[in-house]
Backbone as a chain_set.jsonl record, in Angstrom:
{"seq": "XXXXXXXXXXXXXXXXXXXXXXXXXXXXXXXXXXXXXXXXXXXXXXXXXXXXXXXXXXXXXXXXXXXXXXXXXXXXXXXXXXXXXXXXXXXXXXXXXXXXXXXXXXXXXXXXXXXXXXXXXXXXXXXXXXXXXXXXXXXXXXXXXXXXXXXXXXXXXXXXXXXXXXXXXXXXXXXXXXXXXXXXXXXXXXXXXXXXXX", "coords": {"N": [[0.846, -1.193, 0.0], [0.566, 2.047, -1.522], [1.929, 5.122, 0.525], [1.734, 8.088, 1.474], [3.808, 11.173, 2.206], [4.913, 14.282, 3.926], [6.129, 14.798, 1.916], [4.74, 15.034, -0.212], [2.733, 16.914, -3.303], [0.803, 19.012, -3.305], [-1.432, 21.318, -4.295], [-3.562, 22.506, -3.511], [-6.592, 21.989, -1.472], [-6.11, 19.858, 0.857], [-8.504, 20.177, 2.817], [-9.577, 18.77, 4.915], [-9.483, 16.341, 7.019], [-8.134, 13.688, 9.163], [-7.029, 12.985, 11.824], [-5.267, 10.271, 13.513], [-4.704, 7.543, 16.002], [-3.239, 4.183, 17.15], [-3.532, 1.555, 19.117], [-0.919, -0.804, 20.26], [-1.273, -4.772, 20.648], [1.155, -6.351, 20.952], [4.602, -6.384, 20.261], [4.198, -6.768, 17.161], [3.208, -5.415, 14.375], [0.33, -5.544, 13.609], [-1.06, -5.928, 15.148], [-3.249, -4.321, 16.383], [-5.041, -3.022, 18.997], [-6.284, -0.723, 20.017], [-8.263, 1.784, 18.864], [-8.222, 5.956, 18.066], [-9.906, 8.249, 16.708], [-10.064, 11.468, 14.824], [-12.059, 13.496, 13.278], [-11.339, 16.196, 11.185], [-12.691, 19.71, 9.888], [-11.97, 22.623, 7.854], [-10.057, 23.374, 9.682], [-11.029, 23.303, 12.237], [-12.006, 20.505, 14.576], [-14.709, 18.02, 14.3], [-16.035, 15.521, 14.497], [-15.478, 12.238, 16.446], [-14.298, 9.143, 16.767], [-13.768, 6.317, 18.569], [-12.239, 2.595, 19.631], [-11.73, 0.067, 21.35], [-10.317, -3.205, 20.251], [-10.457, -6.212, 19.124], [-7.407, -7.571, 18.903], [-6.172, -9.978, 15.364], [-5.914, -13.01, 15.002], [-3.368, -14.193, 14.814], [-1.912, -12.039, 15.728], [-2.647, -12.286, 18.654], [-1.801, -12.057, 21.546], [-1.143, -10.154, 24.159], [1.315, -8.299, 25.232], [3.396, -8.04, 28.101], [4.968, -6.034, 28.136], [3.787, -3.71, 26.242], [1.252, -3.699, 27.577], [1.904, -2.358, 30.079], [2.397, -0.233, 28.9], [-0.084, 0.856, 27.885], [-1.86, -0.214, 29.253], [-3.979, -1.717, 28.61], [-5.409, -5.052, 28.261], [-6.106, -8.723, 27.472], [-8.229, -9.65, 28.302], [-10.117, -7.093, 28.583], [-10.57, -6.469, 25.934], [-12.299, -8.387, 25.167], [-14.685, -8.397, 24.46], [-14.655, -6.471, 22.698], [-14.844, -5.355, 19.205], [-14.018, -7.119, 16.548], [-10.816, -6.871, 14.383], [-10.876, -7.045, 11.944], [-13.755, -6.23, 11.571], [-12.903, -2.819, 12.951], [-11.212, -2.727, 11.086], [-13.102, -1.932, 8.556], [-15.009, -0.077, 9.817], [-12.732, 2.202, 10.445], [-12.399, 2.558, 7.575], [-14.835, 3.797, 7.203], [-15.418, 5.985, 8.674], [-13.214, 7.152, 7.852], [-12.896, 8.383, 5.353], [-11.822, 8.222, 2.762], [-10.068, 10.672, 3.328], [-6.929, 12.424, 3.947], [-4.769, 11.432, 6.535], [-3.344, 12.136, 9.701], [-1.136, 11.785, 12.244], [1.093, 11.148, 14.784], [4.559, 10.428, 14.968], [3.778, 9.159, 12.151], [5.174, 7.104, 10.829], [4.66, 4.655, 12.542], [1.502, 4.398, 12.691], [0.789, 4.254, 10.296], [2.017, 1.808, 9.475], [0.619, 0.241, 11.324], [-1.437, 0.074, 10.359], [-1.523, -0.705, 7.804], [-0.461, -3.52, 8.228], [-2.362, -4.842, 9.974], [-4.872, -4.813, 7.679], [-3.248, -6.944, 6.352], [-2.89, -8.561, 7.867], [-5.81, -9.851, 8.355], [-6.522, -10.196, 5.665], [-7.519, -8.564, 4.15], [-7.868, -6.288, 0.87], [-5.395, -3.127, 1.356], [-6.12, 0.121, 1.753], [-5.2, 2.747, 0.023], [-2.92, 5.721, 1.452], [-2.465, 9.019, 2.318], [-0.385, 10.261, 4.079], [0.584, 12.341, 6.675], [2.96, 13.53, 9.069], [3.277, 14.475, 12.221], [4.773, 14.914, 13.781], [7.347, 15.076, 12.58], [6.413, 17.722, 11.437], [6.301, 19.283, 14.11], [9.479, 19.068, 14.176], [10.324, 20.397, 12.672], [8.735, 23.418, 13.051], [9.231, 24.316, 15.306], [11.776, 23.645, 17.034], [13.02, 24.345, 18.745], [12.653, 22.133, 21.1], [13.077, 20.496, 23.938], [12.581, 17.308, 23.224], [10.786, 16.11, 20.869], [8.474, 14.078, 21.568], [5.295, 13.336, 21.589], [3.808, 14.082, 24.248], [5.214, 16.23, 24.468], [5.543, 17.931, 22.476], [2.835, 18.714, 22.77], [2.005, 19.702, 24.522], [3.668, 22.057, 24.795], [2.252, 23.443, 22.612], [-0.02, 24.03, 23.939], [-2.29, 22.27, 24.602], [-3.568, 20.446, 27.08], [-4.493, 18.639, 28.289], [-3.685, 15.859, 27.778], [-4.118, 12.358, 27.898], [-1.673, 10.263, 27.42], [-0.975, 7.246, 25.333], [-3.863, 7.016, 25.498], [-5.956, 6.221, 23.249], [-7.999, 7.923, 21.761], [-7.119, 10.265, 23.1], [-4.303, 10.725, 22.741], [-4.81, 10.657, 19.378], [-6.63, 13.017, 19.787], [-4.908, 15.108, 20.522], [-2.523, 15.306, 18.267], [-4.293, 16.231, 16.159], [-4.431, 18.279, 17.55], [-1.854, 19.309, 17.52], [-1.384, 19.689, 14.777], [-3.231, 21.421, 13.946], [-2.228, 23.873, 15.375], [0.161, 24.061, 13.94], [-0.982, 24.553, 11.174], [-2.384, 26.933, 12.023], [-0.482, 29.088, 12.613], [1.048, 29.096, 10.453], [-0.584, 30.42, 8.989], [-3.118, 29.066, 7.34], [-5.621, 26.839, 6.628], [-4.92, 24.683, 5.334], [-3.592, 21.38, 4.949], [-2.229, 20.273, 2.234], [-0.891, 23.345, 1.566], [0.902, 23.556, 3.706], [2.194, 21.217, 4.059], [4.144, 22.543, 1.174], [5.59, 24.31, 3.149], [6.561, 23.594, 5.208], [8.23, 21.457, 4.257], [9.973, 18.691, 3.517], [11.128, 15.98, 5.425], [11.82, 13.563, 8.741], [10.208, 11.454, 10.461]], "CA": [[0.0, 0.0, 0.0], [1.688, 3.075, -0.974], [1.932, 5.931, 1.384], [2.628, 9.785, 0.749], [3.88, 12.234, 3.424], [4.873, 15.753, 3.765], [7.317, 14.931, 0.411], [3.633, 15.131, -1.395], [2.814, 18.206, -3.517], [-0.582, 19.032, -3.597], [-1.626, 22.673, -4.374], [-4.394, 23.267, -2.748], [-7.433, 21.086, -1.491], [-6.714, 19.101, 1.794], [-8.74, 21.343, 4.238], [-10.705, 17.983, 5.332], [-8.666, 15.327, 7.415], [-8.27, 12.614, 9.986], [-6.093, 12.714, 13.212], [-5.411, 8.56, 13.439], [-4.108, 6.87, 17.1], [-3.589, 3.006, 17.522], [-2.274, 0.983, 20.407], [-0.545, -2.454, 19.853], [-1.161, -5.435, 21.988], [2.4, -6.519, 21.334], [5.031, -5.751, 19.441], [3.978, -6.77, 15.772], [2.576, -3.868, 14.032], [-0.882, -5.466, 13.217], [-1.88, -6.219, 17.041], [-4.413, -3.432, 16.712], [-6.05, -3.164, 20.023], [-7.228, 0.049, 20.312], [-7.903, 3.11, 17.582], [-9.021, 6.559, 18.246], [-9.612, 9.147, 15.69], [-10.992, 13.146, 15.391], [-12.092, 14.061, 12.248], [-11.52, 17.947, 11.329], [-13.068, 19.94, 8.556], [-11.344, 23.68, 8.027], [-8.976, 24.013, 10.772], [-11.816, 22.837, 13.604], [-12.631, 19.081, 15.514], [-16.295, 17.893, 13.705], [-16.442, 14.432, 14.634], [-14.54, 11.278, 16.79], [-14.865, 7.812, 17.194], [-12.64, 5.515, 19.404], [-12.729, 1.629, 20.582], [-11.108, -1.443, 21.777], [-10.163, -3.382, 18.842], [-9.632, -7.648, 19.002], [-6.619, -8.095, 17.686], [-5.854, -11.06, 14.555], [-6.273, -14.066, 15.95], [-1.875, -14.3, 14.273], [-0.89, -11.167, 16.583], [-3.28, -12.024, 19.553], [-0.74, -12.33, 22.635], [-0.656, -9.423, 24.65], [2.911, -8.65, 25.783], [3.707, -7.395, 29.516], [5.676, -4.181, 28.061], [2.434, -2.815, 25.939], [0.385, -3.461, 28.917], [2.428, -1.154, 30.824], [2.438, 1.347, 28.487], [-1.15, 1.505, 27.67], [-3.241, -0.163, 30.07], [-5.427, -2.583, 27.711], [-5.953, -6.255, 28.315], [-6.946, -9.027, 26.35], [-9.96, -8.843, 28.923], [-10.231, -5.625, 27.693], [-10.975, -6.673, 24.154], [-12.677, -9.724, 24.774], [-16.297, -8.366, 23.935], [-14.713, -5.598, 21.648], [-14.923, -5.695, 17.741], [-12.609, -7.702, 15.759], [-9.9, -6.035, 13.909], [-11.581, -6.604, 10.665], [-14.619, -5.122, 12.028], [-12.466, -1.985, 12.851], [-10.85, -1.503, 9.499], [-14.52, -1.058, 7.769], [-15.466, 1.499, 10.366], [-12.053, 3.164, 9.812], [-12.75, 2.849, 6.04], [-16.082, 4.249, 6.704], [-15.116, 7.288, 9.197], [-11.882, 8.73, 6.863], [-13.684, 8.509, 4.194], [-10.723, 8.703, 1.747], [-9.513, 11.717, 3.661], [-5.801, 12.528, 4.6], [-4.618, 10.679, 8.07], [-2.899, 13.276, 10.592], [-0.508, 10.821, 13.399], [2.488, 11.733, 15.712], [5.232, 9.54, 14.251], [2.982, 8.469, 11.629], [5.476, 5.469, 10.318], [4.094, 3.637, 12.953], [0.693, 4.527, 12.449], [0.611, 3.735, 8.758], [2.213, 0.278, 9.487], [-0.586, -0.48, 11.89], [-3.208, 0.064, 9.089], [-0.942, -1.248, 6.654], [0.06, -4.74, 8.817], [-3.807, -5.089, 10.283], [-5.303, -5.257, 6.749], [-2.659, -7.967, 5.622], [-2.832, -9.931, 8.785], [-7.184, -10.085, 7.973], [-6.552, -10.796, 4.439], [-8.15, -7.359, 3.636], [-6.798, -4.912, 0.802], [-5.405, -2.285, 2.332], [-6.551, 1.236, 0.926], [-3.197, 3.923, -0.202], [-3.044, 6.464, 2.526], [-1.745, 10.21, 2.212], [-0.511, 10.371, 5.743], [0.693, 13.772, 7.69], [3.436, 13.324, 10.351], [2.97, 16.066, 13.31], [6.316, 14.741, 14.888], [7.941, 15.812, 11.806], [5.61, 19.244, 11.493], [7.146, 19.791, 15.122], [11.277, 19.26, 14.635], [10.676, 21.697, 11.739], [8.377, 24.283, 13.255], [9.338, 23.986, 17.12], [12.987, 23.059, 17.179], [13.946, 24.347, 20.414], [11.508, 21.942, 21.999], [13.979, 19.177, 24.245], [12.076, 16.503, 22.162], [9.467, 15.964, 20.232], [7.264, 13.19, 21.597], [4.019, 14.442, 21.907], [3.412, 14.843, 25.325], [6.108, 17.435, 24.899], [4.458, 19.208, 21.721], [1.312, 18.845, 22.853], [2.212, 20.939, 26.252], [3.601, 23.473, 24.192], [0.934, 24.211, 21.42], [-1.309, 24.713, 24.505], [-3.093, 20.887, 24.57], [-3.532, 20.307, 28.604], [-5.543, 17.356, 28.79], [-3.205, 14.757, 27.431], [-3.954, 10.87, 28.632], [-0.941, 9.47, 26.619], [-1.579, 6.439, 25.397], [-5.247, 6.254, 25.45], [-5.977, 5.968, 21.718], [-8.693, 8.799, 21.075], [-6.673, 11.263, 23.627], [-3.379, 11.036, 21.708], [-5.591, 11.473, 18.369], [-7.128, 14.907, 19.591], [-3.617, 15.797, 20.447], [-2.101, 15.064, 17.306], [-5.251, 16.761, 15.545], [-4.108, 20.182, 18.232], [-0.774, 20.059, 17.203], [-1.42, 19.821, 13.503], [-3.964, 22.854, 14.128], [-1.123, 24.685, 15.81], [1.028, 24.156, 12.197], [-1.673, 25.313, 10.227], [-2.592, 28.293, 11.777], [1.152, 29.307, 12.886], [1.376, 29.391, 9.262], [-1.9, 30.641, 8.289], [-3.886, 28.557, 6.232], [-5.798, 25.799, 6.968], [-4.723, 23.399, 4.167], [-2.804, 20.726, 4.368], [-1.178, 20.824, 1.106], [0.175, 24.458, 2.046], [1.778, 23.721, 4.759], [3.572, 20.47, 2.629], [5.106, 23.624, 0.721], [5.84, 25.741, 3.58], [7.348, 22.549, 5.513], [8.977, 20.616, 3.113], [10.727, 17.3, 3.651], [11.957, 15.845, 6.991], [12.054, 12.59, 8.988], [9.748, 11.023, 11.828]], "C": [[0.878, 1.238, 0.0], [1.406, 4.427, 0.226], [2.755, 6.827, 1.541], [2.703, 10.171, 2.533], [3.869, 13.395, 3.224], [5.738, 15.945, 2.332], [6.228, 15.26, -0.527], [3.333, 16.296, -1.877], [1.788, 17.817, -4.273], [-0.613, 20.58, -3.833], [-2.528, 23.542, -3.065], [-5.694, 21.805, -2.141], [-7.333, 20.216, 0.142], [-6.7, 20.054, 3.01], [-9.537, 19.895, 5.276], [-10.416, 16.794, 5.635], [-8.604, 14.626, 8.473], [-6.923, 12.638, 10.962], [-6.245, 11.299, 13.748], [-4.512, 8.399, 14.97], [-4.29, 5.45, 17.011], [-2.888, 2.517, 18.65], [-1.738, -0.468, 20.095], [-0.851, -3.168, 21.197], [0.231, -6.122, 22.141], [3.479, -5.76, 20.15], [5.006, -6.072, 17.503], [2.59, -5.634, 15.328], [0.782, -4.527, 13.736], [-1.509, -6.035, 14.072], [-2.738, -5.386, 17.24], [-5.138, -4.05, 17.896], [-6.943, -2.176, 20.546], [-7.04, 1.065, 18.909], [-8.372, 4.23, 17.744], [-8.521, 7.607, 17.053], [-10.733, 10.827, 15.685], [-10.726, 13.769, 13.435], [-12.301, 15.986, 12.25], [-11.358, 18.27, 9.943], [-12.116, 21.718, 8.822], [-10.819, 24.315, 8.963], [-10.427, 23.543, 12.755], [-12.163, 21.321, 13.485], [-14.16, 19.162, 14.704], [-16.23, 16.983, 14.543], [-14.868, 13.699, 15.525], [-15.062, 10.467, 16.516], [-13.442, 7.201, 17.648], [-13.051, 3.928, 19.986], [-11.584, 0.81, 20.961], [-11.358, -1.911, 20.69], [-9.781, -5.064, 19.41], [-8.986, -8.16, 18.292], [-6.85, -9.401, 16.418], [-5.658, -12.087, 15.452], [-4.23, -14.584, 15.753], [-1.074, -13.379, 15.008], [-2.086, -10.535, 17.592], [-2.893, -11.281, 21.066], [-0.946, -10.667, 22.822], [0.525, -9.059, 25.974], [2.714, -7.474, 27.105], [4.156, -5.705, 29.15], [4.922, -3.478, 26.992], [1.817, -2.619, 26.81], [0.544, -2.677, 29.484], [2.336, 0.227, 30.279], [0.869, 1.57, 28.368], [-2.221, 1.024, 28.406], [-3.919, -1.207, 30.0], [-4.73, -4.003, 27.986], [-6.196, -7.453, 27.572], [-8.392, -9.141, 26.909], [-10.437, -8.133, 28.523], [-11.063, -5.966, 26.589], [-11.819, -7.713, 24.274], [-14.174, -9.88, 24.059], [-16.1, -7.286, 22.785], [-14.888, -6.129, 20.259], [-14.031, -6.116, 17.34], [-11.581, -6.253, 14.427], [-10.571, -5.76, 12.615], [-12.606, -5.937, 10.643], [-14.238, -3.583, 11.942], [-11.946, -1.309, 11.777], [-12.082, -1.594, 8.77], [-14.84, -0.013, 8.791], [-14.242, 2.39, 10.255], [-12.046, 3.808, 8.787], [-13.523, 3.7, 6.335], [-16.008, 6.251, 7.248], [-13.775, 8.082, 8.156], [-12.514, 8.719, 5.55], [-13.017, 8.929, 2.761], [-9.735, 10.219, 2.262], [-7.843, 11.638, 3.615], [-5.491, 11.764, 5.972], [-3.459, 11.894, 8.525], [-2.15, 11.595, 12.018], [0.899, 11.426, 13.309], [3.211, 10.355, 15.501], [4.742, 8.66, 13.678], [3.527, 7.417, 10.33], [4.574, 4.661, 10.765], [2.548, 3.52, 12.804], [0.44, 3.664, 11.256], [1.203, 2.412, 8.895], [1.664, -0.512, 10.453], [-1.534, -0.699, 11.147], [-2.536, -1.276, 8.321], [-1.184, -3.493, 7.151], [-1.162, -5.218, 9.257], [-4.67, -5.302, 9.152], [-4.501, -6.525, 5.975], [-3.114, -9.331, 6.587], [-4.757, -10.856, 9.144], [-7.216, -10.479, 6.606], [-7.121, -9.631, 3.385], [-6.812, -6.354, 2.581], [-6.616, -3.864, 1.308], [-5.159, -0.924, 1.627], [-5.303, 2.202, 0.763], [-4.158, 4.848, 1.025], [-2.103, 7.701, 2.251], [-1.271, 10.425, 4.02], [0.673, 11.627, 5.666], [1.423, 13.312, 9.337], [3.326, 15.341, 11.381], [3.991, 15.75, 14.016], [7.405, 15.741, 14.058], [7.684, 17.442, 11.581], [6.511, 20.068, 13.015], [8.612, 20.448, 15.169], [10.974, 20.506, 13.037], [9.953, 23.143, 12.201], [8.879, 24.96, 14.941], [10.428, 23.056, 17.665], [13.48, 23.015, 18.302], [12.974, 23.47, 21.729], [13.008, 20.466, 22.364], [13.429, 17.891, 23.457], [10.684, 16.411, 22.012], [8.366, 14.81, 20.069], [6.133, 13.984, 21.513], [3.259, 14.739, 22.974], [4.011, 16.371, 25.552], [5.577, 18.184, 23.979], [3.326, 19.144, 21.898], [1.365, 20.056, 23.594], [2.423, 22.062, 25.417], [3.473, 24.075, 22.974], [-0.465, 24.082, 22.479], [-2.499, 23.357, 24.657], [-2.903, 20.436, 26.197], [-3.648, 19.328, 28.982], [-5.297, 16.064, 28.347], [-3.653, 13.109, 28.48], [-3.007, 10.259, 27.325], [-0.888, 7.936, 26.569], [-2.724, 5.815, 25.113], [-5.598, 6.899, 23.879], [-6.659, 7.659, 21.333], [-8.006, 10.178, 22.24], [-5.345, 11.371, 22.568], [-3.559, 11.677, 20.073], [-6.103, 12.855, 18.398], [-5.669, 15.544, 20.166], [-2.879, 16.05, 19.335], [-2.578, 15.826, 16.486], [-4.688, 18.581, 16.356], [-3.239, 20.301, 17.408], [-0.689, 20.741, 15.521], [-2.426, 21.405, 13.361], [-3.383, 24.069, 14.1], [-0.557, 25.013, 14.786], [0.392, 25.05, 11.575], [-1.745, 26.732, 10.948], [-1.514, 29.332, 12.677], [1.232, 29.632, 11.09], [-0.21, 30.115, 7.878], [-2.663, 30.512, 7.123], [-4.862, 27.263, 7.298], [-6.05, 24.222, 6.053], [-3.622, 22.655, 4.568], [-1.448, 20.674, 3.557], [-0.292, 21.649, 0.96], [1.167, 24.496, 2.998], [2.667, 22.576, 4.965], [4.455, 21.41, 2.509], [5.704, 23.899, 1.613], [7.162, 24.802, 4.03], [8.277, 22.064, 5.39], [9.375, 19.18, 3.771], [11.296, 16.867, 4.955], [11.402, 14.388, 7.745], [11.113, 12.159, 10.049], [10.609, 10.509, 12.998]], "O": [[1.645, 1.583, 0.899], [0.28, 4.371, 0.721], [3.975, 6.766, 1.699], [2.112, 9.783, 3.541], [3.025, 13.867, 2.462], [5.949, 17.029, 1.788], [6.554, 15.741, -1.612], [3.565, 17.162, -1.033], [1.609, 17.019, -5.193], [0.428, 21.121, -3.46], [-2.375, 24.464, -2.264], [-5.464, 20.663, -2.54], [-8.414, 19.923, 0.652], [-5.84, 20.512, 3.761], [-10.02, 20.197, 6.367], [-10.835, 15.917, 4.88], [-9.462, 15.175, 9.163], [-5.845, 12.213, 10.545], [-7.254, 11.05, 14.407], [-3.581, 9.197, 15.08], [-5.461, 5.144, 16.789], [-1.829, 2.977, 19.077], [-2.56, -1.212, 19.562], [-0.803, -2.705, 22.337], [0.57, -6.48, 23.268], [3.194, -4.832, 19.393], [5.821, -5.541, 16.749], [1.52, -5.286, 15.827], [-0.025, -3.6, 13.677], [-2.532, -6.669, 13.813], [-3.247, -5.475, 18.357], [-5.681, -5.155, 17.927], [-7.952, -2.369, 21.224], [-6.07, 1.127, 18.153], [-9.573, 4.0, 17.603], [-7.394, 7.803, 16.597], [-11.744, 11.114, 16.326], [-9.793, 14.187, 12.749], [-13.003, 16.74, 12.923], [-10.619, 17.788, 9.085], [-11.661, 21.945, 9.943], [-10.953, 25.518, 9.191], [-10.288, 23.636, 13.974], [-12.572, 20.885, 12.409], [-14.7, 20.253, 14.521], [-16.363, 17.435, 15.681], [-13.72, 14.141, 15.466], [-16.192, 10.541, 16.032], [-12.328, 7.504, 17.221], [-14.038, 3.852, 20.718], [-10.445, 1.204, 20.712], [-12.274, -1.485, 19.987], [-8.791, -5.149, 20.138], [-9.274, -8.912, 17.361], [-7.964, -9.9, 16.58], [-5.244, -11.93, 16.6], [-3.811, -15.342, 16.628], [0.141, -13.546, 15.112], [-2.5, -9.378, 17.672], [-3.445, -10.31, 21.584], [-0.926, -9.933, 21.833], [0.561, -9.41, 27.153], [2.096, -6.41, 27.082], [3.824, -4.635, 29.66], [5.476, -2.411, 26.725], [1.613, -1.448, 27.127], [-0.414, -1.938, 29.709], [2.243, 1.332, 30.813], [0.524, 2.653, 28.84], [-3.334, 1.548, 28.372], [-4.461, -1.728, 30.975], [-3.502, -4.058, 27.924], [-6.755, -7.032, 26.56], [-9.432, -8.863, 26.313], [-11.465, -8.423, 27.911], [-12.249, -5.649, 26.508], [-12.196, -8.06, 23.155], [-14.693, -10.811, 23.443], [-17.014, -7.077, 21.988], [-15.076, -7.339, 20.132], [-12.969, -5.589, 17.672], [-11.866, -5.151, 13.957], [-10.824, -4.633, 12.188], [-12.675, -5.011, 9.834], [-14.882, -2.89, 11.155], [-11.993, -0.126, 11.442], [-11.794, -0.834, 7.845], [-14.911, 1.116, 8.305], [-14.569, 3.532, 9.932], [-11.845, 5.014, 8.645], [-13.192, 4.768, 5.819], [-16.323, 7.276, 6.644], [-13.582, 9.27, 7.896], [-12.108, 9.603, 4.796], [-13.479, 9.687, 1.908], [-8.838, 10.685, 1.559], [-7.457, 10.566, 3.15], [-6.584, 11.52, 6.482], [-2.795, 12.469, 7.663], [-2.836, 10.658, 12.425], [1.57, 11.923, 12.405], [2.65, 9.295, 15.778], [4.861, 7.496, 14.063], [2.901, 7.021, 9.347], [3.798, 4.015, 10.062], [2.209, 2.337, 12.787], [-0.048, 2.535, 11.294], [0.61, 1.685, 8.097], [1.979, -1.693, 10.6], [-2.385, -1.581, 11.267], [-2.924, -2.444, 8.284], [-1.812, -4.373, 6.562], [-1.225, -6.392, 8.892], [-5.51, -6.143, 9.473], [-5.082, -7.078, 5.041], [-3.476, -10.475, 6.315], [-4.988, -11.882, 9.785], [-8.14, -11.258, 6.369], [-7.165, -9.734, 2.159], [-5.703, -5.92, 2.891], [-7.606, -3.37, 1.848], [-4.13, -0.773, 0.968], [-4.461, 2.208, 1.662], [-5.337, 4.796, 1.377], [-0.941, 7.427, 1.951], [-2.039, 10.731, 4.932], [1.471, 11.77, 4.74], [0.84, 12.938, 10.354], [3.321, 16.556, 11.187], [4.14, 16.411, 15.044], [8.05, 16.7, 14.48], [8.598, 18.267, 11.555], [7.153, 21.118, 12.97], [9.017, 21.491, 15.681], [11.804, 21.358, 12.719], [10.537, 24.131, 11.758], [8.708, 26.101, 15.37], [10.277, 22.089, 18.411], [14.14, 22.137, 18.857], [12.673, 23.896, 22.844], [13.635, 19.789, 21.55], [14.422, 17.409, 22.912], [9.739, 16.581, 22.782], [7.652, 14.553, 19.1], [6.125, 15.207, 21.375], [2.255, 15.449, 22.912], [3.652, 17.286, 26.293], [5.044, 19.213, 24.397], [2.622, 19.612, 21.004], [0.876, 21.153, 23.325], [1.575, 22.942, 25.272], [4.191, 24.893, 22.399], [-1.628, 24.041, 22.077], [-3.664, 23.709, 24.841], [-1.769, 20.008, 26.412], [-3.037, 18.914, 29.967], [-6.153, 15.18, 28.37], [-3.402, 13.005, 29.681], [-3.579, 9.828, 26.324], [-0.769, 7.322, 27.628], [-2.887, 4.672, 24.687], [-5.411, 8.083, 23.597], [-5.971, 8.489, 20.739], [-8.624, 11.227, 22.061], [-5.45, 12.126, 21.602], [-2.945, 12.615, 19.564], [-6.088, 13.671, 17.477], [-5.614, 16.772, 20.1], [-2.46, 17.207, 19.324], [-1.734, 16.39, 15.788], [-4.627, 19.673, 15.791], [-3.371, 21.132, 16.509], [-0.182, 21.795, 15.137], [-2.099, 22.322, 12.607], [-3.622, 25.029, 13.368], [-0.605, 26.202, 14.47], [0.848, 26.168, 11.337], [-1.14, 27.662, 10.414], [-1.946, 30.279, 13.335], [1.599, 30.768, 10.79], [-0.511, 30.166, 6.686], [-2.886, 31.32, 6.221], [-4.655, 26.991, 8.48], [-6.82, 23.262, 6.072], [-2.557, 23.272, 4.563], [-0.269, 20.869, 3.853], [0.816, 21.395, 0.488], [2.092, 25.304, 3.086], [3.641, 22.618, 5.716], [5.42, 21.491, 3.269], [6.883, 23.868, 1.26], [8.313, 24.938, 3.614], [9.21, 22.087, 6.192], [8.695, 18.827, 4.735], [12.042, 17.681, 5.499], [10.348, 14.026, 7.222], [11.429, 12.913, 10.97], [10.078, 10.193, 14.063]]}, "num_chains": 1, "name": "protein.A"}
């Protein structure tokens, strides 16, 4: 599945995009266990949705050092929706849009690795790193996880970790970009940007 970033050169057009979070239950990228997401139309939040996700029955196992970091269970999941379940309501909520994620390699190789490991094709994706948007706009920041650019583009209410909190963070910071650079496209702020690394 290919997958564009900020190297993409669009003119004009993506005012209308998707802030993506997943959590793994271990460490293979298509352990989807949780996903939260915040759709935003011209520079403002419209819509979320967020759940518990049951992993592939191939990258079920949930490992001791995810747990720690995020919390989730396979208890947790045990009544949630299956993974394949989740990628049609992902399909259905981005709706071909752009995807918006804070070091959004890993992001995009949760989609990517969760539609292979269901047997599902897995749709191209224009994806939007906000880690990268950071080390180029907000250099003097000690680093650029995103508890640390969240704090300072003014985002208070971080639960790191929990799928649809990291998503409306991700969705601030990218906010922050745009209207730091005043537009609320996308595409423009590709140009302004340019090229750079997660």
């Amino acid at each position: 599945m290919p997958v564009t970033d900020y190297r993409v050169r669009q003119t004009t057009g993506l005012t209308s995009w998707v802030a993506i979070d997943f959590e793994t239950a271990n460490p293979k990228r298509g352990s989807m266990c949780a996903v939260g997401m915040v759709a935003v139309e011209d520079g403002r939040p419209v819509d979320s949705f967020s759940t518990l996700v049951k992993p592939p029955s191939a990258a079920a196992e949930f490992s001791p050092w995810n747990m720690r970091v995020h919390g989730i269970t396979a208890g947790d999941v045990a009544a949630a929706p299956t993974c394949s379940e989740v990628l049609d309501l992902i399909t259905r909520f981005t709706a071909g849009r752009p995807l918006v994620a804070h070091n959004a390699s890993f992001d995009a190789s949760v989609l990517v690795q969760s539609h292979q490991l269901v047997g599902k094709p897995a749709p191209q994706i224009q994806m939007f790193c906000t880690m990268r948007l950071a080390k180029r706009l907000w250099p003097h920041l000690d680093d650029h996880k995103l508890p640390t650019v969240a704090t300072a583009t003014g985002f208070s209410s971080l639960n790191h970790h929990a799928a649809l909190s990291d998503a409306q963070a991700a969705a601030h910071v990218m906010m922050a970009g745009l209207t730091l650079n005043k537009t609320n496209d996308l595409a423009v702020l590709a140009g302004l940007v340019g090229p750079g690394h997660c």
